[in-house]
C-alpha positions in Angstrom: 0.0 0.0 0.0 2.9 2.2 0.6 4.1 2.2 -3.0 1.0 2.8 -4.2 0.1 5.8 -2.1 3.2 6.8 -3.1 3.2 6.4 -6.9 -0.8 8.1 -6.3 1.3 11.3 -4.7 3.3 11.3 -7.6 0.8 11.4 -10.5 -1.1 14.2 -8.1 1.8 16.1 -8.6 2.0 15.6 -12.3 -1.3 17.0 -12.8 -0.8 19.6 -10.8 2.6 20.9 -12.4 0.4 20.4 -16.2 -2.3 22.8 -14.4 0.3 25.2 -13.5 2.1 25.0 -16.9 -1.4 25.4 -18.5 -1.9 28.4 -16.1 1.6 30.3 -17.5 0.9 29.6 -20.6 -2.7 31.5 -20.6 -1.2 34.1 -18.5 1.0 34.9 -21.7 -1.8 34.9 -24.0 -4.0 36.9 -21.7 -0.8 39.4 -21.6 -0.3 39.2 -25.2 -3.6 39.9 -26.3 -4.3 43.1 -24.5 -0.4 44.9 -25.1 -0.6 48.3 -24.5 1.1 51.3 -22.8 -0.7 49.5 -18.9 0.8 46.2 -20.1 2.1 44.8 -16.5 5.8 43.7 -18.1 7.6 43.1 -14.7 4.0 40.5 -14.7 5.0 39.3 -18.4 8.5 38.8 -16.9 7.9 36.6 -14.1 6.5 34.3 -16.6 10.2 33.3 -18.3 13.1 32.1 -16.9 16.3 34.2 -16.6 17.8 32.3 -19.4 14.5 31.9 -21.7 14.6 31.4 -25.2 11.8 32.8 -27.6 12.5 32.0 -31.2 10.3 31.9 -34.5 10.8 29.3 -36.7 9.6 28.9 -40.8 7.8 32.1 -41.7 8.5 32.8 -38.0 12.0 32.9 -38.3 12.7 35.7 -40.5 9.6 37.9 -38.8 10.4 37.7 -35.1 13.6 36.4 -34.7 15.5 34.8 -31.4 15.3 36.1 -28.2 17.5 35.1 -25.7 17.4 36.1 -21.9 14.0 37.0 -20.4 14.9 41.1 -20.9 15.6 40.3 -24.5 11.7 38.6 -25.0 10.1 41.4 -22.8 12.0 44.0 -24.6 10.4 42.3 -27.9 7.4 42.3 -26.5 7.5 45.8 -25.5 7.8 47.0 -28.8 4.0 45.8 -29.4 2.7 48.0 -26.7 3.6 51.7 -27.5 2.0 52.1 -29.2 0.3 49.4 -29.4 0.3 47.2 -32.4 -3.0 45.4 -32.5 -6.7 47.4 -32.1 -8.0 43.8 -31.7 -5.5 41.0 -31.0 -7.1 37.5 -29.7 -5.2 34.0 -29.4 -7.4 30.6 -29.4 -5.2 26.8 -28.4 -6.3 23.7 -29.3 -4.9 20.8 -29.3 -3.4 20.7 -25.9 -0.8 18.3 -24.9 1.6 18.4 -21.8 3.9 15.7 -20.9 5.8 16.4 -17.0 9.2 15.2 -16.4 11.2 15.1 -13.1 10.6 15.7 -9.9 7.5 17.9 -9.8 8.9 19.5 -6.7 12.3 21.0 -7.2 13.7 19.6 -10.9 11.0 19.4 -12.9 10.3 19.9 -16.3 7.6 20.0 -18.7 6.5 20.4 -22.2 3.5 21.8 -23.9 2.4 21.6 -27.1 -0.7 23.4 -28.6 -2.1 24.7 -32.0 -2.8 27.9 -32.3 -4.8 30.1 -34.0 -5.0 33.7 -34.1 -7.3 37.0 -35.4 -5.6 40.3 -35.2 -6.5 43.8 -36.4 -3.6 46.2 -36.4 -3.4 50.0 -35.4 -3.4 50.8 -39.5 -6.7 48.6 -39.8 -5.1 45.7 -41.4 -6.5 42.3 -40.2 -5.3 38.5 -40.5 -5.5 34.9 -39.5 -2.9 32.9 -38.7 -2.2 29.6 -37.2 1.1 28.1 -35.6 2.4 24.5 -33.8 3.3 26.0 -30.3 6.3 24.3 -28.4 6.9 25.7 -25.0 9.0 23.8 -22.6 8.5 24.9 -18.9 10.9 24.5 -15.7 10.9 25.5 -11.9 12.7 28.3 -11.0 12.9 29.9 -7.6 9.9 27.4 -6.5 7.7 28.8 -9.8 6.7 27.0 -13.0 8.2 29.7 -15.9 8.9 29.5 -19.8 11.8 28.5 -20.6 11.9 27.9 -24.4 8.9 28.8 -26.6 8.8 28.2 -30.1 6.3 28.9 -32.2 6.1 27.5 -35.7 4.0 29.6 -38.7 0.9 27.3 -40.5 -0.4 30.0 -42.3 -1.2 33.3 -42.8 -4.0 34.9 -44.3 -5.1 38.3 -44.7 -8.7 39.1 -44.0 -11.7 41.7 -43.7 -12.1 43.5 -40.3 -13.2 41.0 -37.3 -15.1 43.4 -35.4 -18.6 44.1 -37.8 -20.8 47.1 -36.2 -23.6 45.2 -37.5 -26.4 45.1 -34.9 -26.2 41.9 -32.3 -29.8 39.8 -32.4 -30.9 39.8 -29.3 -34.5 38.5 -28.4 -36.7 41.0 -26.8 -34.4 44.2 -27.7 -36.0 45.7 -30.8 -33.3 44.0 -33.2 -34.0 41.1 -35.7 -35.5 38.0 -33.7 -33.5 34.3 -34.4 -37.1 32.7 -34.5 -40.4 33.4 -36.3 -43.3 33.6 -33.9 -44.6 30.2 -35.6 -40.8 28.4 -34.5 -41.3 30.1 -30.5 
């Protein structure tokens, strides 16, 4: 009974250190999507180790580059924010797979693997599409689950029409256009 409780502590921890890797990585995205002049970058930061790389690769490559050290990604970053880049910028993951390494508690490691799509309008009313195979590998450092290598790898690309339409929203009940004839309700 002792290994088992044992090897049931264990794969607690596992999940737990996938929920906190999980947890970073939307913390980036959150950050990401709303950069701006209040961007919390000491926030953005904590989320990288010291040593952190953040490199593009295909398409990616040439566009953004390698960024090593966690002041070289946030200074990259910063230059997104002011002012800022994107009037609308919105980043969806599917496709979710983590696999945790190590010792959960002091040496562990983990990577994640997601695809990602993304809409964007920019400042000069531009807007796109684009999708990319997101690696990001993940250890503890100073007791906290950080980035430590992201990679993110270009699908495609695809310029579009504006995302946000100021046609009317149908709600029921509010004036506008009703989903259902009287005959469907």
């Amino acid at each position: 009974m002792n290994d088992d409780l044992q090897e049931l502590w264990r794969r607690l921890g596992r999940i737990e250190a996938a929920e906190a890797v999980r947890r970073v990585a939307m913390e980036y995205f959150r950050l990401c999507d709303t950069l701006g002049p209040l961007t919390p970058f000491d926030a953005l930061a904590a989320l990288f180790t010291r040593a952190a790389v953040w490199e593009g690769r295909g398409r990616y490559r040439k566009a953004f580059g390698r960024h090593e050290g966690r002041d070289a990604i946030v200074a990259m970053l910063a230059a997104y924010a002011d002012p800022p880049h994107f009037a609308l910028n919105g980043h969806y993951l599917s496709s979710e797979t983590i696999e945790v390494t190590g010792e959960v508690t002091g040496e562990g490691a983990a990577t994640g693997r997601w695809m990602m799509l993304q809409v964007s309008t920019y400042r000069d009313g531009r807007s796109d599409l684009r999708s990319a195979a997101l690696t990001l590998d993940f250890i503890i450092e100073d007791g906290t689950w950080r980035i430590d290598r992201f990679v993110t790898e270009n699908i495609f690309s695809r310029d579009v029409g504006p995302w946000n339409d100021e046609a009317p929203i149908s709600v029921p009940g509010a004036g506008g256009p009703s989903p259902h004839t009287e005959e469907q309700a």
